[in-house]
N, C-alpha and C positions, 0 to 999 in steps of 0.2 A: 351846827344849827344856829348860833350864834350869827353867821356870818349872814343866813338865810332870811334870820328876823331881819339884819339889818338892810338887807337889801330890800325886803317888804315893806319896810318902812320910809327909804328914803326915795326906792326907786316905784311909785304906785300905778305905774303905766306898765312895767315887765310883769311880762306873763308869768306862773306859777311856775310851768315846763323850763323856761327859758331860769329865773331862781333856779330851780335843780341843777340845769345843767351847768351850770356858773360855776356851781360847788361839789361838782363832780359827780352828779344823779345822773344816769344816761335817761331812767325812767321816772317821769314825772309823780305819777302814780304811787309808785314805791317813795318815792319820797315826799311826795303826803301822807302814807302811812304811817313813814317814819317821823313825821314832822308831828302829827298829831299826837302819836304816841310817847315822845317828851315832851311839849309843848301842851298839848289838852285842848287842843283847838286845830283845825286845818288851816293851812297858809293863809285862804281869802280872808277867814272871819278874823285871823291875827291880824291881817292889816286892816279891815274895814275898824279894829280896836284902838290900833295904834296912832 
């Protein structure tokens, strides 16, 4: 997940889907799941924070 923030953060044009699959999510979804449930926030609102 680490590697997920980090590309939310520097890269703010790549889509959520496209994050996933970067970091070996095939499905986006599932890994918003997964993203919120360590993190405590879903992908968009963690970058719209950062």
């Amino acid at each position: 997940m680490s590697e997920a923030k980090r590309l939310l953060r520097e890269e703010p044009g790549l889509l959520v889907q496209h994050v996933a699959e970067r970091i070996g999510y095939k499905d986006g979804k599932y890994f918003t799941k997964l993203f919120k449930r360590e993190i405590g926030m879903n992908p968009s609102e963690f970058r719209d924070r950062a």
